[in-house]
N, C-alpha and C positions, 0 to 999 in steps of 0.2 A: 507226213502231215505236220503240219506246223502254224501255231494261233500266236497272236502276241496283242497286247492293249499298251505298249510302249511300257509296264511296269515289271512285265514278268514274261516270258516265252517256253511256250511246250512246245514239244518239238516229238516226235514217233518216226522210226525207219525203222522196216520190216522186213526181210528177204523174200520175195515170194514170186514164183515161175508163174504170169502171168500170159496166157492164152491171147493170140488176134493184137497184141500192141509191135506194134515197130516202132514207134517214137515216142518222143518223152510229151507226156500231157501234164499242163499244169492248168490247173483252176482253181477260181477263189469261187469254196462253196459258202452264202448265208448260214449264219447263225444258226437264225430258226430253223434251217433246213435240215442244217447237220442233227437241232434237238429231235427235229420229228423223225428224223433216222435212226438215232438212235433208242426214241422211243417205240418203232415200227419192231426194232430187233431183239426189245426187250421184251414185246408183248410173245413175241414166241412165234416160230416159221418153219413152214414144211420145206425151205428152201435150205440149202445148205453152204450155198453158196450168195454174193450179190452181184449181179452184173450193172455194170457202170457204162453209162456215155454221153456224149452231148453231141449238140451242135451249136449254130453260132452264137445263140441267144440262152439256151436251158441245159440244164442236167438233169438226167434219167437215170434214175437208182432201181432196179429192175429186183423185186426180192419174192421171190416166186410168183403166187397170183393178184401182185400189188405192186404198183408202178408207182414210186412217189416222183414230180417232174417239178422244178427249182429253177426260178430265174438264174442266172450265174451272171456272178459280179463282175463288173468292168474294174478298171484300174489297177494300177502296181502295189506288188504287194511289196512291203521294206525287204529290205536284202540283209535278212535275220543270221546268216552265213558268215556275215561280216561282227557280229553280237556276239555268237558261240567263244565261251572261254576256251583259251589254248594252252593258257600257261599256267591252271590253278592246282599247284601241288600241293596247298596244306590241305589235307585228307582226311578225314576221320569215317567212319561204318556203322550207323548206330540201329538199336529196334526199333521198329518203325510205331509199333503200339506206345513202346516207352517215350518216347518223345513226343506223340502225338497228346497223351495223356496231357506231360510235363506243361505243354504250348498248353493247352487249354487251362490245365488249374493258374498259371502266371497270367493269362490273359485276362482274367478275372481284373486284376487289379491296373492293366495298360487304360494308358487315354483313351478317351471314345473317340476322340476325332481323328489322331494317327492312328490309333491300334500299333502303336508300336511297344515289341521287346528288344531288349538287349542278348544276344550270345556274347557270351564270354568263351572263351578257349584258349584251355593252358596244360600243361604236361598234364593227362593223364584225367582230365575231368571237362564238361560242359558244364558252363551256369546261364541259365534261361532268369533275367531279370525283369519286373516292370514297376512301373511306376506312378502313381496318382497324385494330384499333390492335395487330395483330398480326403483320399483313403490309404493310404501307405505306400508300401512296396512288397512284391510277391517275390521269393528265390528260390531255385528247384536248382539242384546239382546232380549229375547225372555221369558214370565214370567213362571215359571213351578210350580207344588207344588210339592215345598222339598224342609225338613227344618232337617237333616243332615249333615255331616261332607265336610267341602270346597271340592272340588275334582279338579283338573286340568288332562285333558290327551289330546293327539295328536293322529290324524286318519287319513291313508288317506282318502282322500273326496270322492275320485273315489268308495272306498268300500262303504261306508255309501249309498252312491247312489246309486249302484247296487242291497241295499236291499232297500231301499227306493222307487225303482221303480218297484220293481218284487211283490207286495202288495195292493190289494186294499180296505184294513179294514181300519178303520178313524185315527186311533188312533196308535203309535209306544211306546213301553215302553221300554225307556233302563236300562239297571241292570251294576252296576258297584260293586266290589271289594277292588280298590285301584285303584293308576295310572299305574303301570306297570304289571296291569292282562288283562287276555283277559274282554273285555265286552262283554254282552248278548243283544240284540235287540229282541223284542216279536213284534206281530202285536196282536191286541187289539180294540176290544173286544174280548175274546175266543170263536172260533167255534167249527168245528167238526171234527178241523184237527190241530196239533201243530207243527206250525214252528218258528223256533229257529236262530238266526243268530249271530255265532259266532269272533268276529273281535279282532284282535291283536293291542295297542296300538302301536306308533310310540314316540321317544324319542322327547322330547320340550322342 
């Protein structure tokens, strides 16, 4: 599964022995479609499983004794494949609580209209900066291992959070490039399923 708003791209693969398919299905599901599915699966089900299908106009999400049935979108989705960083070896593994913390007390004092922070990255530490030219500036220093090339880049905060929150594995590894490439976000330790979060730097 994979979402993208041209700023930021999640992306989920999963391994999973799939029953009655011989060929590859893709479809674009709605929004709302997806929230009330996921809200159907939260409210709690005697199903244990979901069964999936369409035809040429809807999708059928089959979750025990409850059929939710979804227009399905026309048109091309971007070719996100061609986005996916290949070549981001500067590395770092950090707690995913600690840095979530960090982003929020610095975001306090970020612009309202970007919402932007600054990382910093340099032998052996992260510095999360922002800045108001109202109300000061916020700096949170945080120690990481990595011992690679200085890095500076700007994000909005609101993104970083969005993945930050949507994860409950310990551990966040970021992947960077340069400063003016997309960055990679991992959840960490690896399971049994690989999610990817793709985020566009912001000018600093």
């Amino acid at each position: 599964m994979v979402a993208t708003d041209g700023h930021r791209l999640a992306h989920v693969e999963k391994s999973e022995a799939l029953e009655d398919v011989s060929e590859e299905i893709k479809v674009l599901v709605p929004k709302k479609a997806m929230g009330e599915l996921v809200r159907m699966i939260a409210e709690g089900t005697e199903a244990e499983s979901i069964g999936f299908s369409r035809d040429d106009t809807h999708l059928f999400f089959d979750i025990g004794s409850r059929l939710l049935i979804s227009r399905m979108l026309t048109g091309q989705f971007p070719n996100y494949e061609a986005v996916l960083p290949r070549a981001n070896d500067r590395t770092f593994t950090i707690d995913r609580e600690e840095i979530t913390a960090a982003i929020r007390r610095v975001a306090i004092l970020s612009d309202e209209r970007s919402k932007t922070v600054k990382i910093a990255v340099t032998n052996g530490s992260l510095e999360i900066t922002a800045s108001h030219s109202d109300l000061g500036e916020a700096h949170e220093t945080l120690e990481i291992d990595y011992n690679k090339e200085d890095l500076q880049v700007g994000f909005n905060y609101q993104y970083l959070l969005d993945f930050l929150g949507t994860t409950d594995e310990p551990e966040i590894s970021f992947e960077f490039k340069d400063s003016e490439s997309a960055a990679q976000l991992r959840t960490q330790p690896a399971t049994d399923y690989n999610y990817r979060y793709v985020v566009m730097p912001m000018r600093i």
